[in-house]
N, C-alpha and C positions, 0 to 999 in steps of 0.2 A: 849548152845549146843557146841559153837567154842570153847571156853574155857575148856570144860569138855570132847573136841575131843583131842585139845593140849596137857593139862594134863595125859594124859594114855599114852602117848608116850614121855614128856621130865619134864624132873625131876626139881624140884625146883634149885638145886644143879645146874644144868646145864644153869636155865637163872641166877643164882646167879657167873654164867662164865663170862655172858657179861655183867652184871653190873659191875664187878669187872673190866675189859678189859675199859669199858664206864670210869668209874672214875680215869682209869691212863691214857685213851687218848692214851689207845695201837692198834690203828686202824689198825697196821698188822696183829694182833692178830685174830678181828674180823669178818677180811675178811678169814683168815684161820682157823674159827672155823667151824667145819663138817655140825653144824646143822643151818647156818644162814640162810640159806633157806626158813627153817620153821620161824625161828625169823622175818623177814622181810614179813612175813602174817598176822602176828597181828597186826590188824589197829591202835591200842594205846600201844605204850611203850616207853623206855626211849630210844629205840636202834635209832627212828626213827626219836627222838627228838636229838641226837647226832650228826646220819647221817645228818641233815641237814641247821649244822652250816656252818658257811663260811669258817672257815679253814680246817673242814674235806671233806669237796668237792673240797676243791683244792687238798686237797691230794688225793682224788679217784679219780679226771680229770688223776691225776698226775701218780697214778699207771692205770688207763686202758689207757693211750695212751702211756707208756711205752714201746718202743720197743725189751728191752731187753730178751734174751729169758730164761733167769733165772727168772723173774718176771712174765711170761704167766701167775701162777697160779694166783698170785695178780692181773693181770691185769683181767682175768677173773671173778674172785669175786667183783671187784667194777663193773663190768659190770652188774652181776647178782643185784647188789644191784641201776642200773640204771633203770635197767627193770621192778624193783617191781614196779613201777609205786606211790611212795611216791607223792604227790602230796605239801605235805612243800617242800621238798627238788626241785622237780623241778620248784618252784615257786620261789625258792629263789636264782635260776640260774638265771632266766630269766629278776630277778628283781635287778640283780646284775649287774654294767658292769664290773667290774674286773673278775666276773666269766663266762662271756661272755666272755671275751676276752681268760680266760680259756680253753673254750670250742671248739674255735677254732685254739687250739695250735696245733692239730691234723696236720693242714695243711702247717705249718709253717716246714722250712728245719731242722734238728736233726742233732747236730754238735757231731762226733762221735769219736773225740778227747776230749772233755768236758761230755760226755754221757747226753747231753741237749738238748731241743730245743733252740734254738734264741727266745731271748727277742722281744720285742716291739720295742724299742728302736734301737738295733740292726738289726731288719729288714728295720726303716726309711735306717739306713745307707747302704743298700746293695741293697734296692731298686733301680732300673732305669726304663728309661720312658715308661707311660702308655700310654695304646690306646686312641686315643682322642676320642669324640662321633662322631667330626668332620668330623674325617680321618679315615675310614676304612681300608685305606692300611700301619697307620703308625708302625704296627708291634707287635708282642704279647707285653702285658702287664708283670711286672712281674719281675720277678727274673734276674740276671744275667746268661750267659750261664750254667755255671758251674752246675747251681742247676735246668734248664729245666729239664722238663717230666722227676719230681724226680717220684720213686718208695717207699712208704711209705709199712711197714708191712702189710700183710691181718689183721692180729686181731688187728692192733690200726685203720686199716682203716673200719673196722666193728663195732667196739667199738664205733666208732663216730658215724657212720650212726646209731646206735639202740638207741642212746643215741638223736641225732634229732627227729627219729619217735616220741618216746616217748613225746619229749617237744612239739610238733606240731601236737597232738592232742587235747591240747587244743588251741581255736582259739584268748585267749589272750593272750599266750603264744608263738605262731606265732607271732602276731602285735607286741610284742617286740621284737623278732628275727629278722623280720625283719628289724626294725625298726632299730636295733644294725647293720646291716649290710649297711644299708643304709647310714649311721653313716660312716661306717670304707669299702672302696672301696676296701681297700685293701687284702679284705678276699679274693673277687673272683679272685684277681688278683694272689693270693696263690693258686687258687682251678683253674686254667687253667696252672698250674704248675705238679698236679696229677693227671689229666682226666684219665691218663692210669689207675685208681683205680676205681674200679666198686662199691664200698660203696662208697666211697666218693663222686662220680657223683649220686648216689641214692640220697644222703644226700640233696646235694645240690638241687638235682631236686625237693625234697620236698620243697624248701623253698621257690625257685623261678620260681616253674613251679604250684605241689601243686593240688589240687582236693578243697580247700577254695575254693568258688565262692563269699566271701561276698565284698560287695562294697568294705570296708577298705583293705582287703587283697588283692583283684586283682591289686587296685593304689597303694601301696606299692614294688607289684612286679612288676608292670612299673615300675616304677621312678629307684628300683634295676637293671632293666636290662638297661636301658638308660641311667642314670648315672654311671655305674661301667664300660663302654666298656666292658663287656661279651663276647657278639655278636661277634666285632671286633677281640676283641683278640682270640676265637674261630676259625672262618673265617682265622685268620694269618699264623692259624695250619696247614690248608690245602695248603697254599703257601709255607711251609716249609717242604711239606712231611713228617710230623709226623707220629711218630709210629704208627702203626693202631689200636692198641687199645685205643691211644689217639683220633683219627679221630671219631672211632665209637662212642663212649664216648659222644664228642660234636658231632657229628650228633643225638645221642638221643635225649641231652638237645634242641638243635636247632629244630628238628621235633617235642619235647613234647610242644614247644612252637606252635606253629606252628597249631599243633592238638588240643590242648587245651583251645581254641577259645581264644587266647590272645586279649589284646587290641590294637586298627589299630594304635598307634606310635610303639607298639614291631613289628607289622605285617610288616607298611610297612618299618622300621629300614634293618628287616633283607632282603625282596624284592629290596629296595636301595641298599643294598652293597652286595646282591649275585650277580647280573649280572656281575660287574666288575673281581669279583672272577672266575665265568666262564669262559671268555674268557683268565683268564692268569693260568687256571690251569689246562683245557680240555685237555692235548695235551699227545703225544709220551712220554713226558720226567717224565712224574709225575707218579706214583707208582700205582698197580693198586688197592691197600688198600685206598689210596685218589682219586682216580675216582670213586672208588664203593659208599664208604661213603658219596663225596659231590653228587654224581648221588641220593644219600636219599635224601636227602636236598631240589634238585631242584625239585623231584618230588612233595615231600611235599609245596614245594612253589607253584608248580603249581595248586597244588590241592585247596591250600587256595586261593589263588587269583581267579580262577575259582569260586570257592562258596561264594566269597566276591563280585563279580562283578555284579554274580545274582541276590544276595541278598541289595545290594544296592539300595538305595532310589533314592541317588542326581544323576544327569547328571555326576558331576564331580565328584562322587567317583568311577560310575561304568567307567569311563571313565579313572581316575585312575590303574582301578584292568589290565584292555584291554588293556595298553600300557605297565604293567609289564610284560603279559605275551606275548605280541610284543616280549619285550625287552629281555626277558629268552630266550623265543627261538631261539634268533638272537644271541645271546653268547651263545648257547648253541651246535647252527648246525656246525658251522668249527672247530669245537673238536672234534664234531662226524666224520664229514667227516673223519679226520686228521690220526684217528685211523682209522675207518672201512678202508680207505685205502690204509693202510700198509698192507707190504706182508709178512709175517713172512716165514723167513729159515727153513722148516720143514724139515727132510730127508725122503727121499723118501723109502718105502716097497722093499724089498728085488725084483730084479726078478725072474718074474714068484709069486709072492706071491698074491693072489686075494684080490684087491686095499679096499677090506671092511678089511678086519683083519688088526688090532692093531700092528705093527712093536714095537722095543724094540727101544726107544731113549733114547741117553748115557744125562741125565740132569744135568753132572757136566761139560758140556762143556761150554764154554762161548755164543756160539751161540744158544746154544739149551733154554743156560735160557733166551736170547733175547727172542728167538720166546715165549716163555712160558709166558713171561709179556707180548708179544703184544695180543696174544689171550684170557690172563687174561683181559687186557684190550678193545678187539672186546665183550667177554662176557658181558661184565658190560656196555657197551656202548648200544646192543643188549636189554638186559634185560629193561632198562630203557625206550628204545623206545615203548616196549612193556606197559610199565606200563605208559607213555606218553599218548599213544594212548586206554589205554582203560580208562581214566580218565570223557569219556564220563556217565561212570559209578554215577562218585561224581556230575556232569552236573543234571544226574537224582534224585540223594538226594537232591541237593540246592530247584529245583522246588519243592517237595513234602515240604522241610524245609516252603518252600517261601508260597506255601498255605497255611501251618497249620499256620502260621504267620497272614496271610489274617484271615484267620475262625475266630482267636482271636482277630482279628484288633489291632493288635502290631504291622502291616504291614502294610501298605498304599502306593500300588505302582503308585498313582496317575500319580507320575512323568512320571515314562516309558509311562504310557498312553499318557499320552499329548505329548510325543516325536515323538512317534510312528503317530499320529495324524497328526504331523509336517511333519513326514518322509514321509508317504504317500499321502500328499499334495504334496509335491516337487518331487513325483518321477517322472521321464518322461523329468520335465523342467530342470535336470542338477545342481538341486539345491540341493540334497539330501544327508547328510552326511552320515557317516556310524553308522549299528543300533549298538548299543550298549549291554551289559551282561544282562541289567537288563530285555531287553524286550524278555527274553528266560524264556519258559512256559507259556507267557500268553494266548497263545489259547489253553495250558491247565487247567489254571485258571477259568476264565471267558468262561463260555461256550456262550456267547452271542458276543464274541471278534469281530469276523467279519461280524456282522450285523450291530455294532457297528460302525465300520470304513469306513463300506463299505456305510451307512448315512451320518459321518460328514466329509469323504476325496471323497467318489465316486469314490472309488478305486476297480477296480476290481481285485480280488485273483483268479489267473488261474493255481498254481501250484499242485502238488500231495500231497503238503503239506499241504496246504487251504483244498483240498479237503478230506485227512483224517480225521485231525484235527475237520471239519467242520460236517462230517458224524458220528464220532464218539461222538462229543458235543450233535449231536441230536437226537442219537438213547442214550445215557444218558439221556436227558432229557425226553426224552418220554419212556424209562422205556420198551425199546425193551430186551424183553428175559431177563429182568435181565441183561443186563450190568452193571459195572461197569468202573470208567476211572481208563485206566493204562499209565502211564508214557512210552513212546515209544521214538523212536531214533528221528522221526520229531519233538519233543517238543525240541529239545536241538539245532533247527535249529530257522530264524524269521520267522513273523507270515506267508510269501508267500515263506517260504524255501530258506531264504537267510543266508550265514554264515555271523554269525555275529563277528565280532572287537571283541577278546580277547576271546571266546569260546574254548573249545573242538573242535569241528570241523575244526574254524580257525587253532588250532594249528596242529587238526591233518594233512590238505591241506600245513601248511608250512613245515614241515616235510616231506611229501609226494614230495612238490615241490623242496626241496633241497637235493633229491636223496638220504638220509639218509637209509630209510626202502627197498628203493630198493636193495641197496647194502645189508644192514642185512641178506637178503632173499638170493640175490648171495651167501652170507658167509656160509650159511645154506647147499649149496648142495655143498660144497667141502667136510663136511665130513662127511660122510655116519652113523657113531657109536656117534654121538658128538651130545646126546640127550639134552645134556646143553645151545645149540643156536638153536636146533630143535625147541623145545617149545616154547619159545618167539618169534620165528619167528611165528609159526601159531598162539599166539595171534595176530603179527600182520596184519597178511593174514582176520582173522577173524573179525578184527575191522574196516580193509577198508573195508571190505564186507556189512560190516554192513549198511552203507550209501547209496548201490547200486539202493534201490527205489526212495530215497527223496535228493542226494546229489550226481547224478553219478559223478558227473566230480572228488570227490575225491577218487571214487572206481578205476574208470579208470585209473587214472594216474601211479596207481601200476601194474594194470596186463594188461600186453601187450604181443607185438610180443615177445620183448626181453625175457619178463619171463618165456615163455612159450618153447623157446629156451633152458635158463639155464637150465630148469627142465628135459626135454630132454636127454641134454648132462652129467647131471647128471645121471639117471638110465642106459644109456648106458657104461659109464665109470663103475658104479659099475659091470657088465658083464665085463668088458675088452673089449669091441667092441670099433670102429675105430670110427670116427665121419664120413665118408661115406657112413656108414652098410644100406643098402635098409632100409627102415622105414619099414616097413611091414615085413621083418624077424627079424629085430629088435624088435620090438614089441612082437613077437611069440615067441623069446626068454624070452626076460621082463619078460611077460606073467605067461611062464611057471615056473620062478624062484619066482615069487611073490607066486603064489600059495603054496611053499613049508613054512612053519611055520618058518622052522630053518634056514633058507636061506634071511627072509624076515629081512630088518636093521629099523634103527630108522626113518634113511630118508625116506624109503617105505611105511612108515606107516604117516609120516606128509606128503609126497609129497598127498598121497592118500585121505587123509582127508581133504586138502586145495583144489585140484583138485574136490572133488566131492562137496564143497561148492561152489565153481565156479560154475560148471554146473548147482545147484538146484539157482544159484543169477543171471544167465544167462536164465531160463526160469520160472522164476515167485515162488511163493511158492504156488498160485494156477493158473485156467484156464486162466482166465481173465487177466493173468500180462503178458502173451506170448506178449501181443500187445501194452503194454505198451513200451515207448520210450527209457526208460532205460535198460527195459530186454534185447529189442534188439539192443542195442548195444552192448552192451557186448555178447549177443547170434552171432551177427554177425563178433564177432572177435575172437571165438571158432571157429565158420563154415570158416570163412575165413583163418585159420593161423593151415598148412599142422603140427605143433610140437601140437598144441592144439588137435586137431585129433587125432593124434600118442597117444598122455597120456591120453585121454578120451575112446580109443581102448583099450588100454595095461589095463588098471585098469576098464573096463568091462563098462563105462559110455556108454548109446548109445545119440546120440542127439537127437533122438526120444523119448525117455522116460517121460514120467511125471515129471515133478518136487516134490522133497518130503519134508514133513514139516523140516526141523532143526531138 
């Protein structure tokens, strides 16, 4: 039927074109003939057996990586005939090193005096020093200055990438690519040369990041990323302020690593040499394209080390994951300070202009673009904290990971037991270290956890922690209503509600403790229309909140007298009132302005939503929690604190009220 479909549409005559083309070795010919298309679907011909000799695939490397732009059309047609998906021809790439080495001539500098790429040969000699594995700070690998964050064509940088997918669907096919690159270090020290090219880091990401899980292929691209300084040279980028489409580039690759559940020498390779990166690149003076993109990175670190920690067996790995992200956060917080408090030069609204509307700033002034970078950079600093702080999230997937592990017994967290054992033996007598990553969830785990303990330590659990944890283990077990267990914010705490070394919570309490998200918060109500630091700020209103039953000390430490002040002094300033304005016609004012729809700004609407979370986290989410020790403290520093009052008036809260679900 395929033959008898072919035939009614191309004439003998016309494959008797490319035999003819075939036997004089006119491979311009047959890239420019109309219907190669169609020729290149017939599973057996002589075209296919031509295509994929070794000299004729140097010349199709040769015309699709052709930059020239009289050659697109050729370069497009060996493309097309990459695509077809030959299976001799890409067998005979892969099996080749000379057409390997072909294949990545893509990446290699185009000298445009000789209309060539650089030889082999010629790149030894032009080459200088690489990154060591050693040294992370010894500087990009790679090319001389002159040929940094070269810019390669979009179609030869495309050409390449279609031309990788293709060979890297098959997985022996891969194991020799790799295998060539492992070989030759030198390739990725060429490919941290074009990161600015968005095919070309596709390419790459295939080969050394990849969706293979088979054993051979994962230790392949170890040893590629550990031997070649990738990493390093990567990381270097961000010390030199690189273009941002270079930064974002490897921040992909470094998060697809990252994400991808690499193996613990990639893991903790790049956990080792970010901290040092942080503290010399956090600051005023760096770009705010390279604060946004390394602020990816650290998050994604966080997030892995966080689910490594859990997930760990031994003492000493989870003990490991705990001190990285000690160590993050500690490089992490006098950067943030550094930025959040700076003061940017804005100009001030006309007077008489009501302080919410958008004044015209001249942005080709020199001052104007200061301020412009330092709030690019308060933004990006902000945003982070936010996604910092709700990482409690990925806390809650590691536990869920860590059961379903348990169920299959691929998991055996013995270990944490017996520690945990230890730990609560020595509480009291001063002997006690601190708990570790891995014993978070297991009073979600084991529903028998603290019956357990509370046999072989004689430890009494007196917390609200114990006490959920423990209510809700046995109204599961006993099959009350139909429950099921759900993952709650006290499982991401220890088994009597203590924070634990290297957690989410830990981190979220260091951050809290080094004034970081308080200031965020500050940033928030200077500008009233600036719905782009609004939002991240009530993530992080909402994430300290969250703690408020099983963790107050880290609820509390954000919302205080002062806060309640800033907030205040912000709704009055949007009125233009004095900061001496009686509270009580101030308010009546507020009042009456909020109510109007067109009138109400972006601040009004987060001050309002953060304000009425307080109040329902200040009196319980039902009857029973009024009495509880944590509601009322926080309820007692609404009723005690006359600006708390004021914004719980203005925005219609009464402190009589009920409390209502979330």
């Amino acid at each position: 039927m395929s033959s008898f479909f072919w035939t009614m549409f191309y004439s003998p005559d016309q494959s008797s074109d490319i035999d003819e083309h075939i036997r004089s070795d006119n491979l311009e010919a047959i890239l420019a003939y109309d219907k190669l298309s169609a020729e290149l679907q017939q599973t057996s011909n002589s075209l296919h057996s031509y295509l994929s000799k070794q000299d004729t695939i140097m010349r199709l490397i040769a015309y699709a990586y052709d930059p020239e732009e009289s050659k697109r059309q050729l370069s497009a047609a060996a493309n097309d005939v990459f695509v077809a998906d030959i299976s001799a021809l890409l067998d005979t790439i892969t099996s080749n090193p000379t057409l390997m080495g072909q294949l990545f001539m893509a990446l290699r500098p185009y000298s445009t005096e000789q209309h060539r790429y650089l030889t082999h040969e010629e790149l030894d000699s032009v080459m200088i020093e690489r990154v060591s594995v050693t040294a992370p700070t010894a500087g990009p690998a790679g090319l001389p200055q002159r040929y940094a964050q070269r810019r390669i064509p979009l179609h030869v940088a495309e050409n390449f990438c279609r031309l990788i997918i293709m060979l890297v669907r098959s997985p022996m096919r891969l194991k020799k690519l790799q295998q060539y690159i492992l070989n030759n270090p030198y390739i990725l020290s060429l490919f941290c040369q074009i990161l600015c090219s968005a095919p070309a880091t596709e390419a790459i990401h295939y080969l050394i990041v990849g969706k293979d899980r088979a054993t051979e292929s994962i230790h392949l691209q170890t040893e590629i990323v550990l031997q070649s300084g990738i990493v390093q040279s990567m990381f270097a980028l961000f010390e030199a302020n690189a273009p941002f489409d270079s930064l974002m580039h490897a921040s992909f690759i470094i998060c697809s690593l990252l994400a991808n559940g690499c193996t613990g020498p990639v893991r903790e390779l790049i956990l080792d040499s970010l901290p040092a990166l942080l503290r010399s690149t956090i600051n005023l003076k760096s770009h705010p394209g390279t604060i946004r993109t390394l602020l990816q990175i650290t998050v994604s670190a966080f997030r892995e080390a966080i689910r490594s920690g859990i997930l760990s067996e031994k003492e000493s790995e989870s003990l490991y994951y705990a001190s990285k992200i000690d160590e993050l956060a500690k490089a992490c917080i006098p950067g943030f300070l550094e930025i959040l408090h700076c003061t940017p030069n804005i100009p001030k609204p006309p007077p008489g202009s009501p302080p919410h509307v958008l004044c015209e700033v001249p942005l080709v002034t020199p001052e104007a673009c200061d301020a412009g970078m330092k709030m690019l950079l308060k933004q990006h600093v902000i945003s982070a904290l936010a996604e910092l702080l709700r990482l409690s999230e990925i806390t809650k997937e590691a536990i869920k990971e860590k059961e379903e592990r348990t169920l299959q017994t691929e998991f055996r967290p013995d270990m944490a037991v017996d520690f945990v054992e230890v730990y609560y033996r020595a509480a009291g007598a001063g002997e006690q270290k601190q708990l570790l990553p891995f014993v978070i969830g297991l009073s979600y785990i084991f529903q028998d956890v603290y019956q357990h303990l509370k046999a072989t330590c004689g430890y009494e659990f007196t917390s609200e922690v114990a006490k959920a944890c423990s209510d809700a283990n046995a109204s599961v077990a006993n099959n009350v209503q139909g429950l099921k267990k759900t993952i709650s914010i006290q499982h991401t705490l220890g088994p009597d509600g203590e924070i634990v070394y290297g957690s989410s919570p830990y981190l979220t309490l260091l951050l809290l403790e080094s004034g970081a998200p308080a200031l965020a918060l500050a940033e928030m109500f200077k500008f009233p229309e600036q719905s782009i630091i609004h939002y991240p700020c009530s993530i992080i209103a909402t994430q300290v909140l969250e703690y408020q039953h099983f963790a107050p000390r880290i609820s509390l430490h954000l919302f205080d007298g002062p806060f309640f002040a800033l907030v205040r002094r912000a709704l009055l300033e949007e009125e233009g009132l004095p900061e001496g304005t009686d509270l009580g016609k101030a308010g009546t004012i507020c009042e009456a302005r909020l109510k109007v729809p067109t009138r109400r700004t972006s601040l009004d609407a987060h001050v309002e939503m953060i304000v009425a979370q307080l109040h329902r986290a200040a009196y319980g989410f039902k009857e029973a929690d009024k009495t509880n020790p944590p509601f009322k403290a926080l309820a007692g520093l609404l009723e005690g604190s006359p600006d708390a009052t004021f914004l719980l008036s203005t925005l219609s809260l009464s402190l009589k009220d009920e409390a209502a679900t979330f």
